[in-house]
C-alpha positions as CSV (number, residue, x, y, z in Angstrom):
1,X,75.9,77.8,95.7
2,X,74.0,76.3,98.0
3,X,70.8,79.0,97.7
4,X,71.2,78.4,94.0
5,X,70.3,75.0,94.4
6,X,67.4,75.3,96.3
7,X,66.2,77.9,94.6
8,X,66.9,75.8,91.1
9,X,64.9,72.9,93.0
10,X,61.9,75.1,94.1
11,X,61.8,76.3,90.3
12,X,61.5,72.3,89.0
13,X,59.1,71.9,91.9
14,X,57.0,74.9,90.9
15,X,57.4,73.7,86.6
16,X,56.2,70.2,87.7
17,X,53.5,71.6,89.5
18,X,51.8,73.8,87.0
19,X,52.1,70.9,84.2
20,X,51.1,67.8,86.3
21,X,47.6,67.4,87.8
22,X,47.7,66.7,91.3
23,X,46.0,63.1,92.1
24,X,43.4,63.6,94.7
25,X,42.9,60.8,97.2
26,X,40.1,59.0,97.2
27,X,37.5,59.3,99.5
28,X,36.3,55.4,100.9
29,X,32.8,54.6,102.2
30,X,32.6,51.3,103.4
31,X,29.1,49.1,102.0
32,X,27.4,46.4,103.5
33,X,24.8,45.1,100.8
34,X,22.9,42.2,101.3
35,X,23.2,38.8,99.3
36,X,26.2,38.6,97.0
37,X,25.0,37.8,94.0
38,X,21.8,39.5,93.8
39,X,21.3,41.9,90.8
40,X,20.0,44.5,93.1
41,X,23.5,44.1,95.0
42,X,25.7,44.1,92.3
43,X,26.1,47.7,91.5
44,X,28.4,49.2,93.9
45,X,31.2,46.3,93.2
46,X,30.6,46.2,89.1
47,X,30.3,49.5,89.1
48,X,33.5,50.1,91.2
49,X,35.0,47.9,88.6
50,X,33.6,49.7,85.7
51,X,35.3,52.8,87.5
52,X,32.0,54.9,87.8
53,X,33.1,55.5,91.4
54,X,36.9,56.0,90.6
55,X,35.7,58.9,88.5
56,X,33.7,60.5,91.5
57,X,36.6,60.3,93.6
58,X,35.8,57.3,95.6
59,X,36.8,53.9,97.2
60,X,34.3,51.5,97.7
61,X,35.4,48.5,100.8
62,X,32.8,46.1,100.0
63,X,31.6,43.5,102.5
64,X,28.0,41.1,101.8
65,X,25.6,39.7,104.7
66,X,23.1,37.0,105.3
67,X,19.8,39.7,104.8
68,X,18.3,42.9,105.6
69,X,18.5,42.7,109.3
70,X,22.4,42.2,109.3
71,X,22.4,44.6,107.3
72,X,21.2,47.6,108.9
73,X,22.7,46.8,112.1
74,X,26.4,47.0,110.5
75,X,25.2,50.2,109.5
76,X,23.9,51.4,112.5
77,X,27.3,50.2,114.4
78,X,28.8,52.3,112.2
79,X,31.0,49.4,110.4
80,X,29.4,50.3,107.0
81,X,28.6,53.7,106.2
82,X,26.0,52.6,103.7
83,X,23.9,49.3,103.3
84,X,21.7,48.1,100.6
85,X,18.7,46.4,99.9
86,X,17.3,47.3,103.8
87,X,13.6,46.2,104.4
88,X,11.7,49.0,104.9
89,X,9.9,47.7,107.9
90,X,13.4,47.2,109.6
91,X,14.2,50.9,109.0
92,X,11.3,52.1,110.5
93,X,11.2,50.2,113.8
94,X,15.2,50.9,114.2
95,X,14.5,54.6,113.4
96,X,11.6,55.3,116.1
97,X,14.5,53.5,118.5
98,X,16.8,56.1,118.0
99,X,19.6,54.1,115.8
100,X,21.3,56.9,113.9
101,X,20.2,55.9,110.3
102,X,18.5,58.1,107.2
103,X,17.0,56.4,104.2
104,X,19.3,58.0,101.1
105,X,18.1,56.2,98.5
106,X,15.6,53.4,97.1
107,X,17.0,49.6,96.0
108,X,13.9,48.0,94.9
109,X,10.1,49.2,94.5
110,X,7.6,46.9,93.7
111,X,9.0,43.3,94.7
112,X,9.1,41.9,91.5
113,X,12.5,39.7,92.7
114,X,11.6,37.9,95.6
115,X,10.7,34.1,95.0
116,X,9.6,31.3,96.8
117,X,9.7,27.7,95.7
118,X,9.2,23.9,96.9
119,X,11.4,20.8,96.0
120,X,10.0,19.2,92.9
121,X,8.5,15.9,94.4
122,X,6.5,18.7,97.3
123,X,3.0,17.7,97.7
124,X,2.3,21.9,97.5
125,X,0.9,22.1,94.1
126,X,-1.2,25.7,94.8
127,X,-0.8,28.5,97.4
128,X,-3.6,27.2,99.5
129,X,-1.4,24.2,100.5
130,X,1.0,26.3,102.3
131,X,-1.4,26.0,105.5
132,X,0.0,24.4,107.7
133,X,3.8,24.3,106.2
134,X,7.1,26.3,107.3
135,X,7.8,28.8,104.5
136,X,11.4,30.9,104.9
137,X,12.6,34.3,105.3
138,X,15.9,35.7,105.0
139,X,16.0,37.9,108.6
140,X,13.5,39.3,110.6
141,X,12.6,42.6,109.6
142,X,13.6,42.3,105.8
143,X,11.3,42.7,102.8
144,X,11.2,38.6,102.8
145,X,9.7,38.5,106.2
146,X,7.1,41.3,105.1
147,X,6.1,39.0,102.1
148,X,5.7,36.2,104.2
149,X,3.5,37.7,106.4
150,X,1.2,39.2,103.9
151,X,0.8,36.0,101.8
152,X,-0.8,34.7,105.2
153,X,-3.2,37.4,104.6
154,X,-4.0,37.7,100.6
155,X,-3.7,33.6,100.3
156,X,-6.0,33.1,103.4
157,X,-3.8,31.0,105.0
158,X,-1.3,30.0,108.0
159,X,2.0,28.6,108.3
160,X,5.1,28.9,110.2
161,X,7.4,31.4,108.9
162,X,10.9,30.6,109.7
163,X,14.2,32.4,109.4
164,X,16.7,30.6,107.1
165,X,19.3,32.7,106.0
166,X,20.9,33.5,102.5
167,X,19.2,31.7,99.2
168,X,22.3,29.4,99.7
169,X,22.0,28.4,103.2
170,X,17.6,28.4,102.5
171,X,18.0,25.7,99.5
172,X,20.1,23.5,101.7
173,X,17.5,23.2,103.9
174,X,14.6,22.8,101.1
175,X,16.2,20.1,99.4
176,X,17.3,18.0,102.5
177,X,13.1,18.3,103.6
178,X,14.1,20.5,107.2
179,X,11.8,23.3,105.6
180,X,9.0,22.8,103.0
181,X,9.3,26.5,101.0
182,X,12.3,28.1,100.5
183,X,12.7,32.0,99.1
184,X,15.4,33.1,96.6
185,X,16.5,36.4,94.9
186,X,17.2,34.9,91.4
187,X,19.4,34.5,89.4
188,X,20.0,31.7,92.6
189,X,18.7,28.8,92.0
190,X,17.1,29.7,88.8
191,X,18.9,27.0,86.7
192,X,16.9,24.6,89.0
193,X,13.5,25.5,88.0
194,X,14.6,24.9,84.5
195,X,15.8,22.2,85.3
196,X,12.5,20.9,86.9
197,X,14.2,20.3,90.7
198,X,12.4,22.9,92.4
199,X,9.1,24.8,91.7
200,X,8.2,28.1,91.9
201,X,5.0,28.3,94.3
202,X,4.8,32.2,94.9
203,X,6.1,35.7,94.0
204,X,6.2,38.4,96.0
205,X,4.0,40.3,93.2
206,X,1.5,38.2,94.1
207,X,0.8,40.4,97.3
208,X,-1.3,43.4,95.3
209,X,0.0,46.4,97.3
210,X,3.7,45.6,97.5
211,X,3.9,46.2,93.9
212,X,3.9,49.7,93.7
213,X,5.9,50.0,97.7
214,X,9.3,50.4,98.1
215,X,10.1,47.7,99.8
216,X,13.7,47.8,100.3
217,X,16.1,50.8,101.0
218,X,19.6,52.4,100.6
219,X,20.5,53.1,104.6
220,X,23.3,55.6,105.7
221,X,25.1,56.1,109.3
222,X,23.6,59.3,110.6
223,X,26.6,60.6,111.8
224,X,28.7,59.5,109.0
225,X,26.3,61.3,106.5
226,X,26.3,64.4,109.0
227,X,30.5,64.5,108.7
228,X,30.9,63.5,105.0
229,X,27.7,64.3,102.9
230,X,29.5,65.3,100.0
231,X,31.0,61.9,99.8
232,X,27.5,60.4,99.9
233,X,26.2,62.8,97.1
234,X,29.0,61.5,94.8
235,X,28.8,58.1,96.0
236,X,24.7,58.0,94.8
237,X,26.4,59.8,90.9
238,X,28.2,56.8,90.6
239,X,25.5,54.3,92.0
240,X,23.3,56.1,88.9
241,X,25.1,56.2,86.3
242,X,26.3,52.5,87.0
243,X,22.8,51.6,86.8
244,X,22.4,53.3,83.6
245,X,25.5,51.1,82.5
246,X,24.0,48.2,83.7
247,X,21.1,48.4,81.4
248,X,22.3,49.9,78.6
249,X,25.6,47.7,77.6
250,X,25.6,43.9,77.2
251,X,29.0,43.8,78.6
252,X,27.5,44.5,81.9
253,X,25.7,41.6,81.8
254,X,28.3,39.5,81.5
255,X,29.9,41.2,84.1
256,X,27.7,40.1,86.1
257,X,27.1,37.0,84.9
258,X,30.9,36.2,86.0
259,X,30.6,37.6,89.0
260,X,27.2,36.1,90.2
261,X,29.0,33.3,88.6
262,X,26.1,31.9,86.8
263,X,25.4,31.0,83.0
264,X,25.1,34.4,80.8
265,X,21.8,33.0,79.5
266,X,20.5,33.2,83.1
267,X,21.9,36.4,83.6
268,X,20.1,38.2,80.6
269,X,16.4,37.1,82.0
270,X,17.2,39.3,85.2
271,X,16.6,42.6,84.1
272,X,13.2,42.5,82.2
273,X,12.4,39.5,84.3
274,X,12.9,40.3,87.9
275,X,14.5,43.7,88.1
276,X,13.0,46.4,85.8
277,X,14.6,49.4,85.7
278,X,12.2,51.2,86.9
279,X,12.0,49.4,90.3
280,X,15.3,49.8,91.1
281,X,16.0,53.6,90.7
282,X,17.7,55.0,94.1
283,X,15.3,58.5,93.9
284,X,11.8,56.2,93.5
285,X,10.3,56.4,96.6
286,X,6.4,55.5,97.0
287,X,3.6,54.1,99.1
288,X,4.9,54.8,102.5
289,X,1.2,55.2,103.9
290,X,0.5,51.8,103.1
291,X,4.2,50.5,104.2
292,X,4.2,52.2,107.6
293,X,0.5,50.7,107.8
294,X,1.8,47.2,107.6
295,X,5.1,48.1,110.0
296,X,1.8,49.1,112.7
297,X,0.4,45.9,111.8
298,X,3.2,43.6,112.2
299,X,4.6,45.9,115.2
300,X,7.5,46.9,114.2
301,X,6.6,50.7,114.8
302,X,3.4,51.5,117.2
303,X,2.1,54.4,115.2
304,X,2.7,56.1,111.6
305,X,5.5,58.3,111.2
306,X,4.5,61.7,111.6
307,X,5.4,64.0,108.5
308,X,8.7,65.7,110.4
309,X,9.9,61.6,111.4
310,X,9.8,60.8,107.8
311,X,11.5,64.5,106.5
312,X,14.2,63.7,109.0
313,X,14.6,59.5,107.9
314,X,13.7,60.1,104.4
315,X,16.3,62.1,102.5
316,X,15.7,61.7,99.1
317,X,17.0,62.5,96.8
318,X,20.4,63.6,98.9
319,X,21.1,67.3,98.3
């Protein structure tokens, strides 16, 4: 009786099997992407919500920092397995160091986002009155401190660049007077320039040859990448086709719109506004020549890459 039991059982077991997908677990990579709130950060979490990575078999743990430089080192610790929106400079200077990092995908080309404004009542009117002023960053080593630097160079001026932090933590200190030019990755603190309390004094477009760089990168743990690559692959599928959402359906927008937590009429100038589509695909890659050129220049690497460094840092597209 007994061995007609288990033999009954095993036959349920074997029914239940053949007619009922198993569930496969999900795979988690752990994300550190700078800014919350940033467009160009928004697409792992809204498009974990959306399900795009759900469908790839994977669980995003999400987790924002202050800037580029906080970024890569969480990756390079090995507490994120993948950070976004990394300043290319930074990259290169940690990667002739030895940190175990590869570039695996783009976030933004061009630098069409980046911002910098003064308090309404600032004596700056033009870009030739920065001399002299202090004029933030986010973190050293971010695209923010490489626009800095070059607006010292194309506006023929000096001033003291100084490291403030997040948008949030920069307007603070722009609107109680402790620093005279603040820097923002809109949608922040766009409702202020409409409503005439702050004024926009520079772009980073304004620097000619960072609009056709990538200036900012998709970063992975070496040795995370080296155990798991498949998991990266599918991770960049989803990251694409929740950009393609992202531009294609107005209910993304208000997506983010609630999660950026801003007014949906703000929201909808992003895309064509500041963020293109274009600029922000993860397989875009250009100008490196004239990137690494400026890394030399602002010593963050003492020579060019040679063309095996970049094959081994660059791996893009991730096959």
């Amino acid at each position: 009786m007994i061995h007609k039991n288990i033999a009954g059982a095993m036959s349920v077991v074997a029914i239940l099997a053949g007619s009922t997908p198993i569930a496969r677990a999900q795979d988690v990579l752990r994300i550190a992407a700078g800014l919350a709130g940033t467009w160009e950060n928004s697409f792992s979490e809204l498009g974990q919500n959306a399900g795009f990575f759900k469908k790839h078999g994977i669980t995003l743990q999400i987790f924002y920092t202050q800037g580029a430089g906080e970024t890569q080192q969480a990756v390079i610790s090995g507490s994120a397995d993948i950070g976004t929106g990394v300043g290319a400079f930074n990259t290169f200077g940690a990667f002739v160091k030895g940190a175990p990092i590869r570039v695996i995908g783009a976030t933004h080309t061009g630098a069409n986002d980046l911002t910098w404004y003064v308090r309404a009542d600032s004596p700056i009117k033009e870009k030739k009155d920065l001399a002299g002023r202090s004029v933030a960053y986010s973190t050293n080593g971010s695209s923010t401190y490489a626009t800095v630097l070059a607006f010292q160079r194309v506006f023929g001026v000096t001033f003291t660049p100084v490291a403030t932090g997040s948008p949030a933590a920069t307007l603070t200190q722009v609107m109680s007077g402790q620093i005279d030019v603040g820097w923002t990755s809109p949608p922040f603190a766009l409702d202020l320039v409409q409503q005439g309390k702050i004024r926009v004094i520079a772009r980073a477009s304004d620097v000619p040859e960072m609009r056709n760089q990538t200036v900012r990168f998709m970063t992975a743990n070496a040795g995370a990448l080296e155990q798991r690559k498949p998991v990266f692959i599918r991770y960049l599928q989803g990251y694409r086709e929740a950009i393609d959402w992202m531009y294609s359906d107005p209910g993304a927008i208000k997506a983010f719109a609630d999660w950026a937590h801003v007014p949906l009429s703000l929201a909808k100038l992003i895309p064509d506004d500041y963020y293109p589509k274009k600029n922000i695909l993860p397989d875009r890659i250009e100008g490196m020549d004239l990137v690494m050129a400026d890394a030399v220049s602002f010593k963050y690497i003492g020579a060019p890459l040679s063309q095996d460094q970049l094959a081994q840092l660059l791996l893009v597209p991730l096959k």
